[in-house]
C-alpha positions as MATLAB code, in Angstrom:
seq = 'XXXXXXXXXXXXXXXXXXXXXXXXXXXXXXXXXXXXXXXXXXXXXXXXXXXXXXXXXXXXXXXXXXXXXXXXXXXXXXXXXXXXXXXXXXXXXXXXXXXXXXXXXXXXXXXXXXXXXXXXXXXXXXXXXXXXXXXXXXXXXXXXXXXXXXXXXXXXXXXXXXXXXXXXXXXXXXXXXX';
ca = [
     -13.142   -3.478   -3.335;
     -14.462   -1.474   -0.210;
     -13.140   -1.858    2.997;
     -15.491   -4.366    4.311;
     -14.911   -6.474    1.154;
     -11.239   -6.218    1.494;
     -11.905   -8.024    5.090;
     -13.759  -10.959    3.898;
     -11.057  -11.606    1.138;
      -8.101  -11.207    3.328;
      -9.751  -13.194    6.006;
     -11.060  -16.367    3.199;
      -7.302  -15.650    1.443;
      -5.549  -16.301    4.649;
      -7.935  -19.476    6.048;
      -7.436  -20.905    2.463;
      -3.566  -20.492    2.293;
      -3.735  -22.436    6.378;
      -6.008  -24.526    5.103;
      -4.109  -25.710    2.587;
      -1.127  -25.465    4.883;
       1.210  -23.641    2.209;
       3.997  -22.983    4.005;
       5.334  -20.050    2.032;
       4.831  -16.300    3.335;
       3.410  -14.751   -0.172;
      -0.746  -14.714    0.040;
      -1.124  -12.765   -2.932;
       0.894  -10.511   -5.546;
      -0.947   -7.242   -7.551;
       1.731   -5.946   -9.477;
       4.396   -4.107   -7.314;
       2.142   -4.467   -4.412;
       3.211   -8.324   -2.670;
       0.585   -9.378    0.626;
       2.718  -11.884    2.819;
       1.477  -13.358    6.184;
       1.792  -14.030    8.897;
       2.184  -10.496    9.764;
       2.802   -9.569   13.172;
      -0.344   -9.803   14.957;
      -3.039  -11.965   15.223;
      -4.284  -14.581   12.689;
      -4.976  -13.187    9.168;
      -2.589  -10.343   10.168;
      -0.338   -9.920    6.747;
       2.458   -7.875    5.954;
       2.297   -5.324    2.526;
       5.380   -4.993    0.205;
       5.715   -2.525   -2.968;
       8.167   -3.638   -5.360;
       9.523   -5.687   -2.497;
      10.338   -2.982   -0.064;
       8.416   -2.777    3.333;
       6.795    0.863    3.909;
       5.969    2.515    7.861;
       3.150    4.559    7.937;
       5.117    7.023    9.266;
       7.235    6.696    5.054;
       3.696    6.873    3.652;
       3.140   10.401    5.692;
       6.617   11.588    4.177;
       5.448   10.461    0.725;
       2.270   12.855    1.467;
       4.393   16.059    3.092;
       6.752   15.534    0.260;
       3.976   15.610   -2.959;
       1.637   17.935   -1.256;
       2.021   21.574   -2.255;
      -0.480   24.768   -1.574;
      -2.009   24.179   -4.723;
      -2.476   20.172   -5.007;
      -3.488   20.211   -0.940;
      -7.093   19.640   -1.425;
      -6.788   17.196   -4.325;
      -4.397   15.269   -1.971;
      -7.298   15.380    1.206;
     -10.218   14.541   -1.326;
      -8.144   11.598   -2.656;
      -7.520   10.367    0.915;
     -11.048   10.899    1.942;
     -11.923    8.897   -1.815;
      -9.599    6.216   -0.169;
     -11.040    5.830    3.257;
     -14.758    5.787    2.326;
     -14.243    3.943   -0.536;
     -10.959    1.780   -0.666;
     -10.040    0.821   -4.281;
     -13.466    1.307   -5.734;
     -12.199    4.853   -7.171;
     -14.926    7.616   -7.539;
     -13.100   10.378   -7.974;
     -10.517   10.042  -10.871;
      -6.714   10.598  -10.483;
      -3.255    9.724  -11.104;
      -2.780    8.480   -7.910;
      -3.231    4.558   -8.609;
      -0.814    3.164   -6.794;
      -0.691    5.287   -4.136;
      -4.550    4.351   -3.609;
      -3.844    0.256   -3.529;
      -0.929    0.590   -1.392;
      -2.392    3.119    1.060;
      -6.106    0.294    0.718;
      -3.642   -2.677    1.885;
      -1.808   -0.942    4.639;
      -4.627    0.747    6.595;
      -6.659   -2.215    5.565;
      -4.215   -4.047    8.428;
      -5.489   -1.524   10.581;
      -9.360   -2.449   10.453;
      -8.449   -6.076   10.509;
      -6.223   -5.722   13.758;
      -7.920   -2.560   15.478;
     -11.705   -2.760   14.317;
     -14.304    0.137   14.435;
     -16.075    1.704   16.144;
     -14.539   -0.151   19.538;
     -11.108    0.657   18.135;
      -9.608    3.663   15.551;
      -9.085    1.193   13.024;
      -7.893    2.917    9.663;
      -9.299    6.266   11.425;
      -6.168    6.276   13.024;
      -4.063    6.098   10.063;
      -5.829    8.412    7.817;
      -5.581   11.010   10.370;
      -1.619   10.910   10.605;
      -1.675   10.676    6.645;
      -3.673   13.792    6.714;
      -1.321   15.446    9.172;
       1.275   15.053    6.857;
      -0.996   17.519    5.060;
      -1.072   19.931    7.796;
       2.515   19.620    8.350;
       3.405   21.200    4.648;
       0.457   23.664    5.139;
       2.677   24.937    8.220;
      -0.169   24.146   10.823;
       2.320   21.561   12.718;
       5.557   20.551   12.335;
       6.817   17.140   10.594;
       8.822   15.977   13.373;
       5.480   16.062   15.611;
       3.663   14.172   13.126;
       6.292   11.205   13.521;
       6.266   10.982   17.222;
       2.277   11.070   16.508;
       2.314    8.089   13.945;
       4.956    6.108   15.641;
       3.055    6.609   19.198;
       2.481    2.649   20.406;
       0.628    1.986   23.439;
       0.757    5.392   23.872;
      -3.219    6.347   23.414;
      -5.098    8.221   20.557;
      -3.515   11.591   20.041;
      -5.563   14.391   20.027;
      -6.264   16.238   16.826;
      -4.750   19.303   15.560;
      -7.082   21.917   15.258;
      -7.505   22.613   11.935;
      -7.606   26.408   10.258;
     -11.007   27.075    8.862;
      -9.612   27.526    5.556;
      -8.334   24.012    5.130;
     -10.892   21.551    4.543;
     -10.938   18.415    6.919;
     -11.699   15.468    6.073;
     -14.382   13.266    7.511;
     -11.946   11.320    9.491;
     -10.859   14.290   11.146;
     -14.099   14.640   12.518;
     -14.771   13.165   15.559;
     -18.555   13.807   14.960;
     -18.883   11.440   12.460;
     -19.669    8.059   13.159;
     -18.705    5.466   10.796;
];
């Protein structure tokens, strides 16, 4: 499922479940990965749980910074670039399954509530993630990524510029038009 499929589903999954006025929160369960609406925005907005616990994106950047080392680094941006182009249709193959569903469903959110081009959309999200990168590569600091991903109402932050030898991803590039 791309990312334009995975906003018809969640958009017919959540007009079924009013439809049918269930009045329980749980849409849909994949394994450890639980979709629950309402979420917190507007209709079709849904909230993501793995293995029951509710992740920030700001935990998901951690996760990143915390598994990325000099030598994985580029595996870690391809996958993420895999993930934003493609969402769960995989084309590059790795180990990082579950990382690539629950990283789909929560920037998914963020094309359903903040759509492109008008708005960053997943964009937005991706860029942080990657970031989180940078942050272990010693280009930024952690603690400025977290004011960065936690930075409501507070505009688009500007990107970091990026060392020629690190490769940046596509939606790092504010060329490219999606």
């Amino acid at each position: 499922m791309n990312y334009e499929e995975g906003l018809v589903f969640i958009k017919d999954l959540y007009n079924i479940h009013n439809a049918n006025k269930n009045k329980s929160k749980t849409l849909l369960t994949i394994e450890q990965i639980t979709i629950e609406s309402p979420g917190y925005k507007k209709n079709g907005d849904y909230r993501v749980l793995y293995n029951s616990n509710v992740f920030t994106h700001f935990q998901i950047v951690s996760f990143i910074y915390k598994h990325t080392t000099l030598s994985n680094a580029t595996e870690i941006i391809d996958f993420l670039e895999d993930v934003f182009i493609n969402g769960l249709n995989e084309v590059n193959s790795n180990i990082y399954f579950n990382a690539r569903r629950l990283i789909f469903w929560l920037t998914l959110q963020e094309d359903l509530n903040y759509p492109m081009p008008r708005y960053q959309g997943r964009k937005l999200t991706f860029q942080r993630y990657y970031e989180g990168i940078l942050a272990k590569l010693e280009v930024c600091r952690l603690d400025k990524v977290k004011v960065r991903t936690n930075n409501h109402y507070g505009g688009v932050p500007r990107l970091i510029k990026v060392p020629e030898n690190i490769k940046k991803p596509i939606f790092y590039d504010l060329e490219f038009n999606f």
